[in-house]
C-alpha positions as CSV (number, residue, x, y, z in Angstrom):
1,X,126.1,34.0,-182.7
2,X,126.1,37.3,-180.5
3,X,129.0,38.7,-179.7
4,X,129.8,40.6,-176.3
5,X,129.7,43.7,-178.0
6,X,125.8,42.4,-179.6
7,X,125.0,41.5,-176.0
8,X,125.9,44.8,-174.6
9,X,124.1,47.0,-176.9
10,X,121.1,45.3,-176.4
11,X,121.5,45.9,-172.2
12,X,121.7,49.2,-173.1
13,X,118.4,49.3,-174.4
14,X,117.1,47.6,-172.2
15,X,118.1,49.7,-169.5
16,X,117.0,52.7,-171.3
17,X,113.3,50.9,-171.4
18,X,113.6,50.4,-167.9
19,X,114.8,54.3,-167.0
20,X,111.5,55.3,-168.7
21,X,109.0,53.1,-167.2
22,X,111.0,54.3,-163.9
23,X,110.2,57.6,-164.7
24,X,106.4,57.0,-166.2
25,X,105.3,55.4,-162.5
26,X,106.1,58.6,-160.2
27,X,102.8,60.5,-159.5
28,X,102.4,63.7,-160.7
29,X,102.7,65.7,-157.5
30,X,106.2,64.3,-156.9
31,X,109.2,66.2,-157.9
32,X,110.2,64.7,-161.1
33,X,112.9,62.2,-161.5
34,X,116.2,64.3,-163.0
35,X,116.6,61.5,-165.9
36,X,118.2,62.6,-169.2
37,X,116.5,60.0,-171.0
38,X,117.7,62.2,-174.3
39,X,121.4,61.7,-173.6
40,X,121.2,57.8,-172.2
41,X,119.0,57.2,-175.8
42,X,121.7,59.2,-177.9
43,X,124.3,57.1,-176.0
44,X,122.5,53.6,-176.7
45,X,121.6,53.9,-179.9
46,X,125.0,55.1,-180.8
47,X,126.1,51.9,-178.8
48,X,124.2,49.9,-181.0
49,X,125.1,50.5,-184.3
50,X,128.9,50.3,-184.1
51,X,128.9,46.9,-182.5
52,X,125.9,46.4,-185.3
53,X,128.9,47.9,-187.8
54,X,131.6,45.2,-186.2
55,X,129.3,42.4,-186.0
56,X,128.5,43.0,-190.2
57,X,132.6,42.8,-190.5
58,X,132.7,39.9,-188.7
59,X,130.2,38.4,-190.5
60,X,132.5,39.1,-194.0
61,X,135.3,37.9,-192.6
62,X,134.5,34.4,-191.8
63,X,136.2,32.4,-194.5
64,X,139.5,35.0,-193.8
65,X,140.2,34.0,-190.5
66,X,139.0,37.4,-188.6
67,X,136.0,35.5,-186.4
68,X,133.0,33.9,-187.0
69,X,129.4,35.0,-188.6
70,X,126.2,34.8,-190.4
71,X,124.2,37.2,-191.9
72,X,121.1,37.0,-193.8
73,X,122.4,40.1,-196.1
74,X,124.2,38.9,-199.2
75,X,126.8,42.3,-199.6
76,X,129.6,42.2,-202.5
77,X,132.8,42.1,-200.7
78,X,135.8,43.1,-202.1
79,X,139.2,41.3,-199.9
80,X,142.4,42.9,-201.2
81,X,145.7,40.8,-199.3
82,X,148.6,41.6,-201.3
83,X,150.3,44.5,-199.0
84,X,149.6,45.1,-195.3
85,X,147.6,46.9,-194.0
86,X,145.0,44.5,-195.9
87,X,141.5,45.9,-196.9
88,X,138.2,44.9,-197.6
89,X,135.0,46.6,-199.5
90,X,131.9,45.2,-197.7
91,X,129.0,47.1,-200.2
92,X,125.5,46.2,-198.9
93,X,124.3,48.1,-202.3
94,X,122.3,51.5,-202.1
95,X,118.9,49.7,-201.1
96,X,118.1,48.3,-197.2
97,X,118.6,44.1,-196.9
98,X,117.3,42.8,-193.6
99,X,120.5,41.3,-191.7
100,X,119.8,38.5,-189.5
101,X,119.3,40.7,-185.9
102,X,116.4,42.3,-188.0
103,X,118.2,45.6,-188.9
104,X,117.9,47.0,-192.2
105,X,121.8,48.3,-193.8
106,X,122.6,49.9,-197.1
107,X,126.1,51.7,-197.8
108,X,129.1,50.1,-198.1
109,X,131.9,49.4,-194.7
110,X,135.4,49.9,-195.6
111,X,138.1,48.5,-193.5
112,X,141.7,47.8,-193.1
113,X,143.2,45.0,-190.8
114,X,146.8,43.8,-190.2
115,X,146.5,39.7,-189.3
116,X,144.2,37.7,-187.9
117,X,141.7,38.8,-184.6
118,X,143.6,36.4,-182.3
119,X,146.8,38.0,-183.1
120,X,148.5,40.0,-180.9
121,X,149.2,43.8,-182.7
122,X,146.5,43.3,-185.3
123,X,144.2,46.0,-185.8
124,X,141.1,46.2,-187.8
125,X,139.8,49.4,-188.9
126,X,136.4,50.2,-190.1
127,X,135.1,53.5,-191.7
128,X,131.4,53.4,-193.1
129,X,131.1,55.2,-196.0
130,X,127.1,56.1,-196.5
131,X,126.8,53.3,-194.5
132,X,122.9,53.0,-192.9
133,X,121.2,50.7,-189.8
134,X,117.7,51.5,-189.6
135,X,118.1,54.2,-192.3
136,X,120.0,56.5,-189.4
137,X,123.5,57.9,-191.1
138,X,126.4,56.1,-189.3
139,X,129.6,58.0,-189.7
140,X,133.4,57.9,-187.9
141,X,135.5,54.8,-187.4
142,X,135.7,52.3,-185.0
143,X,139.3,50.5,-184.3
144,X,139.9,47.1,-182.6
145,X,143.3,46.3,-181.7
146,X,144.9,43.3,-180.6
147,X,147.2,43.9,-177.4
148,X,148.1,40.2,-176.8
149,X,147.9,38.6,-173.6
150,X,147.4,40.7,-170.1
151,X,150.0,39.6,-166.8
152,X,146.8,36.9,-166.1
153,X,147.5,35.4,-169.5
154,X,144.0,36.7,-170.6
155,X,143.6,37.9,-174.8
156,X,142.9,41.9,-174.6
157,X,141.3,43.9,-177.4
158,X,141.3,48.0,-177.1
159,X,138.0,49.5,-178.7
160,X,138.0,53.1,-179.8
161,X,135.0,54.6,-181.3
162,X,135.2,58.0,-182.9
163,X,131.5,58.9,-184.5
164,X,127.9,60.1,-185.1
165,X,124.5,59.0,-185.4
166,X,122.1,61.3,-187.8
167,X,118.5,60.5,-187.8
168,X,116.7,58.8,-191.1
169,X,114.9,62.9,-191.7
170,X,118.5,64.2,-191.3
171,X,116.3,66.4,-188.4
172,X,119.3,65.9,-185.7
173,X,122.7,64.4,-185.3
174,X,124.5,63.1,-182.0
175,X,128.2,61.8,-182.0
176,X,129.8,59.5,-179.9
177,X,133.1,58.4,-178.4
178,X,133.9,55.2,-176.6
179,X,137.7,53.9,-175.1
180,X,137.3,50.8,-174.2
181,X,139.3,47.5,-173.6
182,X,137.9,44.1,-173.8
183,X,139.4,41.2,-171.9
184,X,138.7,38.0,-173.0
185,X,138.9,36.1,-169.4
186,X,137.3,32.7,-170.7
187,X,136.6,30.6,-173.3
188,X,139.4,31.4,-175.5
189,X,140.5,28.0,-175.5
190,X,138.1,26.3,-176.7
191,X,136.1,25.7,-179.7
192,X,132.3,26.5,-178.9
193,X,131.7,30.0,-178.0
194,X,129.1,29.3,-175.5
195,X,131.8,29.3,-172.4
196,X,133.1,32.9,-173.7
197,X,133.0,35.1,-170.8
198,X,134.3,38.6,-171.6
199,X,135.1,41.9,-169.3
200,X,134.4,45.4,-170.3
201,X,136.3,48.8,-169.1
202,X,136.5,52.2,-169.9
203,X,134.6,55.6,-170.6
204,X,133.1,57.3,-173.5
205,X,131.3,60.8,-174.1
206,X,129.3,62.3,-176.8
207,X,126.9,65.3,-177.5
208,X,123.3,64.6,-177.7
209,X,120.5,65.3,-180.2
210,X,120.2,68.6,-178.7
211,X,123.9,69.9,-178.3
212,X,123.9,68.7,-174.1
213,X,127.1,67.5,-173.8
214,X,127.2,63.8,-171.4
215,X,129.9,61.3,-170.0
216,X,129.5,57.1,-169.6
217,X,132.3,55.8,-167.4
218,X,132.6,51.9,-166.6
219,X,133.3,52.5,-162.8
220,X,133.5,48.3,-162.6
221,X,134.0,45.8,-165.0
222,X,131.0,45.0,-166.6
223,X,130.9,41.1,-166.8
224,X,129.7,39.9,-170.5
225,X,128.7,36.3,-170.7
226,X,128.0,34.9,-174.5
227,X,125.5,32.2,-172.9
228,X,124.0,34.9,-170.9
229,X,121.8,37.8,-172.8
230,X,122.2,40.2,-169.9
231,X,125.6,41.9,-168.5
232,X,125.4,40.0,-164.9
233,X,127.7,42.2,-163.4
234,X,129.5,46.2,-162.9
235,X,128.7,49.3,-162.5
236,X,128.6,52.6,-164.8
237,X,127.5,55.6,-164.2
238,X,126.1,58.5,-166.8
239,X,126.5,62.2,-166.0
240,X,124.9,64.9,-168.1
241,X,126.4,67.7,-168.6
242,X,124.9,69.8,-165.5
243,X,122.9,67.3,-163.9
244,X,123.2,64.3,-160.8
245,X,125.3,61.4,-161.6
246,X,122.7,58.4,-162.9
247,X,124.5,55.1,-161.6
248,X,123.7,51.7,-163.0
249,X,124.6,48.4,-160.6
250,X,124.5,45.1,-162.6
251,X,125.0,43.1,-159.6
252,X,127.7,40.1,-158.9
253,X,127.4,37.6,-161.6
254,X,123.3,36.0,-161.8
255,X,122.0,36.3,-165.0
256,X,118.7,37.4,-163.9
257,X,118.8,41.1,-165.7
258,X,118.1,42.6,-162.5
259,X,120.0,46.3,-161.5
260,X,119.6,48.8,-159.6
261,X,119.5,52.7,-160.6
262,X,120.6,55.2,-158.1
263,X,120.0,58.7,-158.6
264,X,120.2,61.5,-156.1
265,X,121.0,59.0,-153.0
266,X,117.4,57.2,-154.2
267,X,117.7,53.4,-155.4
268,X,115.3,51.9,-157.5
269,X,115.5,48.0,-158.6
270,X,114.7,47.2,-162.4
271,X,114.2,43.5,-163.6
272,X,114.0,43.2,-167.6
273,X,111.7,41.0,-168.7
């Protein structure tokens, strides 16, 4: 099953795809499109692999009552319940398995986690420990708490991300930082996850590959549907560190991966395939 956070790394990709064809079609004698295609590819990657990281825990904790999962890679894992905060060893062994997205892991995942996902306060930790996804080194720790219902009655889960991304030759390293919340606005009644509609909020920031500092800020909600494989709605908007604001517009709710980039008062309309 993909989760919200699965779904949203992979429209970050996508939008990076579409950035560079964007920028590929100009004609040479125009004045170049100011794209920092380096710092939106640090950012997405980065994006990636720690819901990539989340998703593996989930996957682990199925039978513990944390969510649901499957995974084609058979780690050891290690559940340890006796005093809270509880932990659990998830070792994917010093040699790549193939999980069921298609990405290669090796390392191991520690984490720590009070209760239950649904329950309000719990909070899962996780901390990779020469933990790989496409033999890039993920490092940091990612946090989800639990922060009960919102004044609508809606579950809410703060994300914090606090990390890096080094490349498989160890030739470059970019970190990342992400505050999000997570509002779980439907679905959460019910047993199939198909109806799960989710909305995202925040900023994050990191340095890229080559040391250029960058912001991401959610500047509307972005609307994440688990039936739909594209976000359908919000805006964000990417601002290297001495460059033009890049703003991305989802739209208002079809799920036809259509959005519009605006850069320098210039709009351009991307559909993903």
């Amino acid at each position: 099953m993909n989760t919200p956070s699965t779904m949203l790394k992979h429209t970050l990709t996508l939008a990076l795809l579409g950035l560079l064809a964007l920028a590929s079609c100009r004609k040479e004698d125009e004045t170049p499109l100011d794209l920092d295609i380096t710092s939106a590819g640090d950012n997405a990657k980065a994006e990636d692999y720690f819901a990539d990281m989340l998703r593996a825990v989930d996957d682990a904790a199925e039978s513990n009552g944390l969510r649901d999962g499957a995974d084609a890679c058979a780690p050891v894992i290690t559940i340890d319940t006796v005093a809270v905060p509880y932990t659990m060893t998830i070792d994917f062994g010093p040699v790549n398995c193939t999980a069921a997205n298609g990405r290669t892991r090796r390392g191991v995942l520690n984490v720590t986690f009070t209760g239950r996902y649904r329950d309000t306060g719990t909070v899962i930790t996780i901390t990779p420990q020469g933990y790989h996804v496409n033999d890039h080194l993920v490092q940091g720790t990612k946090t989800v708490t639990n922060l009960g219902l919102n004044g609508d009655g809606d579950p809410c889960f703060s994300v914090t991300v606090n990390g890096s991304v080094t490349a498989p030759d160890g030739s470059w390293t970019a970190t990342h930082q992400a505050q999000r919340i997570r509002t779980w606005v439907s679905g959460d009644d019910t047993v199939t996850p198909l109806d799960d509609l989710y909305l995202i909020t925040g900023n994050g920031s990191g340095v890229n590959r080559t040391g250029t500092p960058y912001t991401v800020s959610i500047t509307q909600a972005l609307r994440v549907a688990v039936g739909c494989p594209w976000i359908t709605a919000g805006t964000v908007q990417v601002v290297p560190d001495g460059r033009p604001a890049r703003t991305i517009d989802w739209g208002s709710g079809a799920c036809d991966g259509t959005f519009t980039v605006t850069v320098n008062g210039t709009t351009y309309t991307i559909t993903v395939g």
